[in-house]
C-alpha positions in Angstrom: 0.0 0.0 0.0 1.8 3.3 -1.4 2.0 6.4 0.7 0.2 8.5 -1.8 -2.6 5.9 -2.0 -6.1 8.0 -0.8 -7.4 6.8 2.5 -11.0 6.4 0.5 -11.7 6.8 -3.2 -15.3 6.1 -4.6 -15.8 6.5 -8.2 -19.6 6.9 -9.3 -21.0 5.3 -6.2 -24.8 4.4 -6.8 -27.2 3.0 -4.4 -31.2 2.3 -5.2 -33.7 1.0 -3.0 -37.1 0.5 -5.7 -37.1 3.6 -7.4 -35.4 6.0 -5.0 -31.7 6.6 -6.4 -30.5 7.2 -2.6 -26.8 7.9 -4.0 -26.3 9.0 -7.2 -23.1 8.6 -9.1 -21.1 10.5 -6.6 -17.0 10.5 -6.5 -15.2 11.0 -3.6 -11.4 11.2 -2.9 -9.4 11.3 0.7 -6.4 12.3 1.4 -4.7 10.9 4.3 -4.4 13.0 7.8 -7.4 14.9 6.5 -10.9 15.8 7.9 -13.4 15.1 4.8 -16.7 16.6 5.6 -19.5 15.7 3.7 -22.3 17.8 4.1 -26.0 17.4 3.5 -29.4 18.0 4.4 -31.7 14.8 6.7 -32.0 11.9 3.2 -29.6 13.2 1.3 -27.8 9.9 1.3 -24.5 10.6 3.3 -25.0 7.5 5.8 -25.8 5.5 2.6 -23.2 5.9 1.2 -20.7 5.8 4.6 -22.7 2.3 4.8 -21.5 1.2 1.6 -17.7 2.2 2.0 -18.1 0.1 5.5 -19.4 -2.7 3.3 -22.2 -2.4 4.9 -24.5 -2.2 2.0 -23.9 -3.7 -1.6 -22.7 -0.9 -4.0 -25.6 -1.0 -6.8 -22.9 0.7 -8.8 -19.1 2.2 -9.1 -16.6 1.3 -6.8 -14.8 2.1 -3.7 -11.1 1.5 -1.8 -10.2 2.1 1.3 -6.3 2.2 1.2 -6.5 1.0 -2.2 -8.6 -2.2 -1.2 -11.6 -2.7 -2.9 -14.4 -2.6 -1.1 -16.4 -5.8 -2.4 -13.6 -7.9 -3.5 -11.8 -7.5 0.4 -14.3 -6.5 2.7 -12.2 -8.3 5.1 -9.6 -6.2 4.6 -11.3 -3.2 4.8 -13.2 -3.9 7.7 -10.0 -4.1 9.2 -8.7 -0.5 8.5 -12.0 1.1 9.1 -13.6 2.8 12.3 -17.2 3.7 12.9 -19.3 5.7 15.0 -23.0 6.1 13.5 -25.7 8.8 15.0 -26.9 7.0 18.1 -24.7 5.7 20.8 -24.3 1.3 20.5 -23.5 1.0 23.8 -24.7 -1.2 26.1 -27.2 0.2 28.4 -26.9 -2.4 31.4 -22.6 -2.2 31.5 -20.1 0.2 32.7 -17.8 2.1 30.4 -15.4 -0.3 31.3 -17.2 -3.4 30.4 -18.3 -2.3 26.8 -14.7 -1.2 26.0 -14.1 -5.0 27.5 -16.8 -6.3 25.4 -16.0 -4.8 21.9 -12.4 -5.5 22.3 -12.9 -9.1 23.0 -15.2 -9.0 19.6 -12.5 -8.0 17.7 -10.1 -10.6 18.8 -8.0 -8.2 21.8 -6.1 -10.6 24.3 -7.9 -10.0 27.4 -4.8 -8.6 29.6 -4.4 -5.9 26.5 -8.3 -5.3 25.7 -8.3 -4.1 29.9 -5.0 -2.0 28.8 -6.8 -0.3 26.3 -10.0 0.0 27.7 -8.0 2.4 30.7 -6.6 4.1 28.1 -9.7 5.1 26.0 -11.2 6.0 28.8 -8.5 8.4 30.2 -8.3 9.9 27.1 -11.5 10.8 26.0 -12.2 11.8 29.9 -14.1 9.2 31.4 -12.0 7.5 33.6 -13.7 8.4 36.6 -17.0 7.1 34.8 -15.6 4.1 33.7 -17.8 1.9 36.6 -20.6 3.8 36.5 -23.7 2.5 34.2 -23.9 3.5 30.6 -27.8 4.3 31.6 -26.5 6.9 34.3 -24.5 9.2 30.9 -24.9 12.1 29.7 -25.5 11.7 25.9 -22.1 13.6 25.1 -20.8 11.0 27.5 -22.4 7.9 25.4 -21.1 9.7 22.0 -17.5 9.8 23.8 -17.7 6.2 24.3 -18.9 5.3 21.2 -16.0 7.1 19.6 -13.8 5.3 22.1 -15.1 2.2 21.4 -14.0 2.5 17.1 -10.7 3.5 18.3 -10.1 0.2 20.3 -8.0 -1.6 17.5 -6.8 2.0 16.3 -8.0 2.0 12.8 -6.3 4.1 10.6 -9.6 5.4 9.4 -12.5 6.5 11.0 -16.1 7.2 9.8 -18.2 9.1 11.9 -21.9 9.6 11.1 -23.0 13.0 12.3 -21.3 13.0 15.6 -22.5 15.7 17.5 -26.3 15.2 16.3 -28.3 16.2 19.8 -25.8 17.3 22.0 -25.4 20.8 23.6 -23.1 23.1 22.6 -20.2 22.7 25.2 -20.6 18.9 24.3 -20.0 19.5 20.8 -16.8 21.8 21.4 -15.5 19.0 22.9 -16.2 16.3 20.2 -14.7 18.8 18.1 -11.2 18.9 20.0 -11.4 14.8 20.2 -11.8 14.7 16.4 -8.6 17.2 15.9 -6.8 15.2 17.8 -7.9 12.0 16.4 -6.4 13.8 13.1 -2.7 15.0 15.1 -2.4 11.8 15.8 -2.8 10.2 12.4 -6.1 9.3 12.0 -8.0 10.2 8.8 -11.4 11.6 9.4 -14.5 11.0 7.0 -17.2 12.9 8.7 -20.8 13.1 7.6 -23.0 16.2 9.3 -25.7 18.4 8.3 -24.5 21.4 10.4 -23.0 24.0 8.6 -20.7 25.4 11.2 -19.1 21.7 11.8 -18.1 21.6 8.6 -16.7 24.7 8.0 -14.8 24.4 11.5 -13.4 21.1 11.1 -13.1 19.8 7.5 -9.9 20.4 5.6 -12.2 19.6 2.3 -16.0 19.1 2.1 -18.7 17.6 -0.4 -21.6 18.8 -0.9 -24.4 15.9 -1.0 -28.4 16.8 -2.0 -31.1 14.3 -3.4 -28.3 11.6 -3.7 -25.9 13.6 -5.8 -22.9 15.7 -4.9 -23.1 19.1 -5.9 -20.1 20.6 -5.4 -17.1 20.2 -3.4 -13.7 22.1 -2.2 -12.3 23.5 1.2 -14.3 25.6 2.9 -13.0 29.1 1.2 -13.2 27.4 -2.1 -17.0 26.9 -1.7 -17.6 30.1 -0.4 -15.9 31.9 -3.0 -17.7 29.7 -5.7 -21.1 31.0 -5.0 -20.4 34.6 -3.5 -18.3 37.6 -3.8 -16.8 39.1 0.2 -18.2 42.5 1.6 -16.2 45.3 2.7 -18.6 46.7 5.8 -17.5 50.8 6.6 -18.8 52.4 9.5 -18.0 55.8 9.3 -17.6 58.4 12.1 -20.0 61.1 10.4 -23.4 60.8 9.2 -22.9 63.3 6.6 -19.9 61.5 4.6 -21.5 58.3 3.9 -23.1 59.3 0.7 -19.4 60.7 -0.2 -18.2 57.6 0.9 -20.4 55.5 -1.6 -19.4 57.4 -4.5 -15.8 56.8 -4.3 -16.6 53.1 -3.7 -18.7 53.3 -6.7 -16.0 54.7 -9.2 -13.5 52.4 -7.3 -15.7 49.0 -7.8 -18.1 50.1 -10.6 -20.8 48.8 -8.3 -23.3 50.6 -5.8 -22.8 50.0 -2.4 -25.6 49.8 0.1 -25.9 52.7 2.2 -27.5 52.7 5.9 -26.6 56.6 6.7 -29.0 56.2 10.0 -26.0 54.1 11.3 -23.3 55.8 9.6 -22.7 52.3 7.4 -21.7 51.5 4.1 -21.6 47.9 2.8 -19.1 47.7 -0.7 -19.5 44.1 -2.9 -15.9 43.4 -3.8 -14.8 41.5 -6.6 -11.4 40.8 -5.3 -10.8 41.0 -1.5 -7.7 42.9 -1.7 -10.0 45.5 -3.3 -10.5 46.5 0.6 -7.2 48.1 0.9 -7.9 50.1 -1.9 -11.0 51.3 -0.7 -9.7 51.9 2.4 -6.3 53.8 1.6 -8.6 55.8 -1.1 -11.4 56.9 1.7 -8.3 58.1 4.0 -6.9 60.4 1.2 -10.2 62.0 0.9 -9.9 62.8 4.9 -12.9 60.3 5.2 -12.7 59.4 8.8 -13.7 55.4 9.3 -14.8 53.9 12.7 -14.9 50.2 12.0 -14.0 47.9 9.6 -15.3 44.0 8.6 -14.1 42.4 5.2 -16.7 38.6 5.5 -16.9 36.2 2.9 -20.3 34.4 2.1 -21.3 32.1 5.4 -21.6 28.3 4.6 -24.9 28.5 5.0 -25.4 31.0 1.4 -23.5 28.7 -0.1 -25.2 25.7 0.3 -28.8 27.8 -0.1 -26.7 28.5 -3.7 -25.7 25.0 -4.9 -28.8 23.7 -3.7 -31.9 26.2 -3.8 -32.7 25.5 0.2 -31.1 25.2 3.9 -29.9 22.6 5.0 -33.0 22.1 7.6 -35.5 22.3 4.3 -35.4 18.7 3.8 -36.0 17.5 7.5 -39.5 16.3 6.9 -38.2 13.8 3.9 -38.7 10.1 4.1 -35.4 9.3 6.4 -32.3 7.6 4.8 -33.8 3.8 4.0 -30.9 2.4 5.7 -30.7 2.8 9.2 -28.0 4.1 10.7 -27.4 2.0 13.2 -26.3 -0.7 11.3 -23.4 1.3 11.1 -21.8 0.0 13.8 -21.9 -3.6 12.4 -18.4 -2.7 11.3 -16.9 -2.7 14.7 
């Protein structure tokens, strides 16, 4: 297995169930050490196609590798390199955190003097050490997700899959799943990481894919995307009322496009097509003795982009019949 080999490449993945096309054609490369977001609304087939990269499901049509193995000629071989953590906790309700650790490592063939080793050391490290003889019934839920994720790591896979991760837990909570996946990634993990919240992706993945109905719709690192769909907005606030018309024409003659003027609040808002246009704004506004209070240069937010590629939010699509596989057969993997 070569260096340079991608940790996951699909080629024109296709999965059917009747007449729904769940995934459709969709191509998908990984680079190792990378966080790979893929991002979609609720049905838009991300878990169906994690399931069939797990070999969980039979690919209908296309091909993937993990490593370069493919995926239904050596699904023992994959199965092997592959880590997954689906939406809902797999934990056993009536064991301690020790005991499941116990449990899935003696599943996947641990020793039992090394499956207690790790256990202690999952559990240390993803801060549940002192919960570790407590009842899985008595966690929090970001405390079951933590597990869970511990759990995949118990043979330390070189890739991990997590299906939306932080799906129902509280803010804080998903900080800290955040941190555990960066670190996952410092230590030499590579990440493939399905979620419907915009801010996850754009916070954590080094490239992401855009998924809706099936078929992926774009796809780039995060300031790729935005830039696709969107041009960045120089924001002025000025110090007096009576210069923000002023201001706008030289922005005008500068840009050739009409900014938007709020003179109630002293603000001027300039569309840029360049974002080192800014300085030039800037410097010219100073020359003219144009005094300027604040400054914010923003790019387009994920969430215009996707409303772009896709003609809706990401939460549009909630009320869709679910994804027809369920999700928790992710964890069949382990």
């Amino acid at each position: 297995m070569s260096e340079t080999t991608p940790a996951v490449r699909a080629e024109g993945l296709v999965k059917t169930f009747g007449e729904q096309r769940a995934v459709d054609d969709v191509d998908l490369e990984v680079q190792r050490g990378q966080v790979f977001g893929v991002l979609g609304p609720n049905g838009a087939g991300k878990t169906t196609m994690l399931k069939m990269l797990a070999t969980l499901l039979p690919i209908d049509g296309g091909r993937g590798e993990i490593f370069g193995h493919d995926v239904r000629r050596e699904p023992h071989v994959v199965r092997q390199l592959l880590g997954v953590t689906g939406q809902y906790a797999s934990v056993d309700e009536n064991l301690t955190a020790t005991e499941n650790l116990l449990l899935f490592a003696r599943l996947q063939g641990v020793p039992k003097p090394t499956a207690r080793t790790t256990a202690a050391t999952l559990l240390e490290q993803f801060d549940l050490t002192e919960a570790a003889s407590k009842p899985i019934s008595a966690f929090s839920g970001g405390m079951r997700r933590r597990l869970d994720l511990a759990a995949s790591l118990i043979t330390r896979p070189p890739l991990i899959f997590l299906d939306e991760p932080t799906t129902g837990l509280d803010p804080r909570t998903r900080g800290q799943m955040w941190d555990t996946i960066r670190d996952l990634v410092t230590n030499g993990c590579t990440v493939l990481l399905t979620t419907q919240y915009l801010d996850e992706a754009d916070q954590l993945a080094d490239r992401i894919a855009v998924i809706d109905r099936g078929v992926k719709v774009a796809e780039g690192t995060s300031d790729e995307l935005k830039s696709s769909v969107g041009r960045s907005t120089l924001t002025l606030g000025l110090v007096e009322h009576d210069q923000v018309a002023a201001a706008a024409q030289i922005a005008a003659r500068m840009i050739g496009e009409q900014p938007t003027l709020s003179p109630e609040s002293r603000r001027l808002s300039v569309p840029l097509q360049r974002s080192e246009q800014a300085v030039d704004v800037l410097v010219t506004l100073r020359e003219q003795g144009i005094a300027i209070d604040s400054v914010n240069v923003q790019k387009p937010s994920l969430d215009e982009v996707f409303m772009a590629l896709t003609g809706h939010d990401t939460h549009d699509d909630d009320e869709r019949t679910p994804d027809p596989s369920s999700s928790s057969d992710l964890e069949a993997v382990r």
